[in-house]
C-alpha positions in Angstrom: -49.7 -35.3 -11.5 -50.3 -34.0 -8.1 -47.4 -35.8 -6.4 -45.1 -34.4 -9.1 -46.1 -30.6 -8.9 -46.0 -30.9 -4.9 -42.2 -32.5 -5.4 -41.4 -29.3 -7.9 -42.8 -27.0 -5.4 -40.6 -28.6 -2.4 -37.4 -29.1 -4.3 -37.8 -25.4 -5.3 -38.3 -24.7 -1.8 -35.4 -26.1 -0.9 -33.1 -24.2 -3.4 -34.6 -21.4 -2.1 -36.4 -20.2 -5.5 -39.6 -19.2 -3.3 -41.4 -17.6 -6.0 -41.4 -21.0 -8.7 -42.1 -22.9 -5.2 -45.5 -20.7 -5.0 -46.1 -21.4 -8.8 -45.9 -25.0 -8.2 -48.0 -25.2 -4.9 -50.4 -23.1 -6.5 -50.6 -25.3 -8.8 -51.2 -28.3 -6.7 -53.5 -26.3 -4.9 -55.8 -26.5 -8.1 -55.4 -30.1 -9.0 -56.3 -30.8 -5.3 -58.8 -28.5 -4.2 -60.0 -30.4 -1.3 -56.4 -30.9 0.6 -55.2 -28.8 2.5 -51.5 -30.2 2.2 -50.5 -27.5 -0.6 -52.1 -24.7 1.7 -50.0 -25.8 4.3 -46.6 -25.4 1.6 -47.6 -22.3 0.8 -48.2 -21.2 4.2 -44.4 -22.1 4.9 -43.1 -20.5 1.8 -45.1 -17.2 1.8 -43.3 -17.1 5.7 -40.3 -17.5 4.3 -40.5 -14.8 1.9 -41.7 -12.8 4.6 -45.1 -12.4 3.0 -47.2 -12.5 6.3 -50.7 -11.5 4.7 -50.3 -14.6 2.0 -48.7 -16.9 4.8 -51.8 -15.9 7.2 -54.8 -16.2 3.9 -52.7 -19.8 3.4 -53.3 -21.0 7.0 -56.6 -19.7 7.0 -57.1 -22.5 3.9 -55.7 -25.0 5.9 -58.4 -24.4 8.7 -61.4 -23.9 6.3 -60.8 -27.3 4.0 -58.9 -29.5 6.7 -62.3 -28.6 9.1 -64.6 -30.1 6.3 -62.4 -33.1 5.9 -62.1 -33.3 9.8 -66.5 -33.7 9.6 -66.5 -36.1 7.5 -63.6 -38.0 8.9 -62.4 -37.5 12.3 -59.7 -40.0 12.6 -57.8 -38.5 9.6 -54.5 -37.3 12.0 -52.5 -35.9 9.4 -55.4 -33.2 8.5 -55.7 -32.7 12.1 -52.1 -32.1 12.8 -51.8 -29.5 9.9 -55.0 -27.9 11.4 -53.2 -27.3 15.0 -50.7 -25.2 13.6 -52.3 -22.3 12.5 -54.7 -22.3 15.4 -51.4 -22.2 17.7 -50.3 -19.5 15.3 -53.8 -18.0 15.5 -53.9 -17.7 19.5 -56.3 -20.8 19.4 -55.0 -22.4 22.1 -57.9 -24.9 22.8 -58.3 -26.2 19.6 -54.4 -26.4 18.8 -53.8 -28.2 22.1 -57.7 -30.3 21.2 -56.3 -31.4 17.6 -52.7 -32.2 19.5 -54.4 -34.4 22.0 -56.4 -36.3 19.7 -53.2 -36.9 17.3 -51.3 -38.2 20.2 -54.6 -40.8 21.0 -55.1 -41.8 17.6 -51.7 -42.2 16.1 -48.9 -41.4 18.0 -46.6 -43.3 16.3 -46.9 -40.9 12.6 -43.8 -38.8 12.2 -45.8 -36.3 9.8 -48.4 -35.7 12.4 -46.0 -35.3 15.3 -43.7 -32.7 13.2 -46.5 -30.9 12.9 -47.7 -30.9 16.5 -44.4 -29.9 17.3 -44.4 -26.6 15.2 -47.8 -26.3 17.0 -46.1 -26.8 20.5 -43.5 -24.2 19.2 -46.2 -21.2 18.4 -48.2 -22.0 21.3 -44.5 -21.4 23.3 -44.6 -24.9 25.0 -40.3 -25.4 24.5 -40.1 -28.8 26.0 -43.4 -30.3 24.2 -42.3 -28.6 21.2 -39.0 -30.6 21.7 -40.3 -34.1 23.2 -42.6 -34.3 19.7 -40.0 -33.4 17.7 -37.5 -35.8 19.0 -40.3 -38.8 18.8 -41.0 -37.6 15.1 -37.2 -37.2 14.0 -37.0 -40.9 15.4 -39.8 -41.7 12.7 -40.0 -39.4 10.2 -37.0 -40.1 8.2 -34.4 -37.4 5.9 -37.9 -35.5 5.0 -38.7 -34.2 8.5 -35.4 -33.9 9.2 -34.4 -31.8 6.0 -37.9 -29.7 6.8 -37.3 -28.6 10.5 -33.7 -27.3 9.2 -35.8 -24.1 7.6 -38.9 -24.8 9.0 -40.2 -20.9 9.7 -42.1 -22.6 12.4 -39.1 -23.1 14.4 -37.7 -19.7 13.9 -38.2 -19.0 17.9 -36.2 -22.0 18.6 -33.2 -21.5 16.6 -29.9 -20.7 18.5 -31.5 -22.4 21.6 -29.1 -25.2 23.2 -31.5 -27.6 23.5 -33.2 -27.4 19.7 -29.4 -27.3 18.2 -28.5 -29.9 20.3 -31.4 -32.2 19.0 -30.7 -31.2 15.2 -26.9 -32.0 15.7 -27.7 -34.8 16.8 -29.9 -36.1 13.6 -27.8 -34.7 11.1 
């Protein structure tokens, strides 16, 4: 079960057991080859361990299958979203701030896709949309985005800022 592996992989995240978190995503990986979604995990995970190389060869897998699923579908936010982040992180800046815009037209009301445009405000250094999208997808996200943005490596840059402490206080 793909749902179940994903779950393994994220609580292990969360423990902090990075390496069984990368067995599990892996994992997923191959029982979904055509999402990007475990790509994006591992991407966060392999930052957290500090791995750089895997963390960049996993964003470059969230580009290369969320840009065939973005052909065939172009309304499909969430892929979109989790696209904009590694091209912010890439020095993209057209295309991060292009997939951004057209999540905020389509669907600006999913929590998922804002979280990530937020992470994508954050590496493209744009503080207050960084924050503003956040805010809008702590409101709907639920206990997932918030528990996520609390190690999100995304957010490194942000953390000890007033503002960005403020907001996570506040939705604690």
């Amino acid at each position: 079960s793909y749902d179940a592996v994903r779950w393994m992989g994220i609580i292990s995240d969360i423990i902090g057991s990075y390496d069984v978190a990368v067995q599990y995503y892996e994992r997923a990986a191959k029982i979904k080859p055509y999402s990007e979604e475990p790509w994006m995990h591992l991407d966060m995970t392999y930052r957290r361990m500090g791995n750089e190389q895997a963390s960049n060869d996993a964003a470059k897998k969230i580009i290369e299958i969320g840009a065939r699923k973005y052909a065939v579908n172009p309304d499909d936010v969430l892929t979109l979203s989790r696209m904009a982040v590694p091209y912010s992180r890439f020095g993209e800046k057209e295309k991060a701030l292009a997939a951004i815009q057209r999540v905020m037209e389509i669907a600006p009301g999913d929590g998922l896709a804002l979280y990530n445009c937020s992470c994508s405000y954050t590496g493209l250094g744009q503080k207050n949309e960084a924050l503003t999208t956040l805010r809008k997808s702590l409101e709907i996200g639920g206990n997932v985005v918030r528990e996520w943005v609390k190690t999100d490596p995304y957010f490194d840059s942000l953390r000890g800022d007033t503002a960005f402490e403020t907001l996570l206080a506040e939705f604690a």
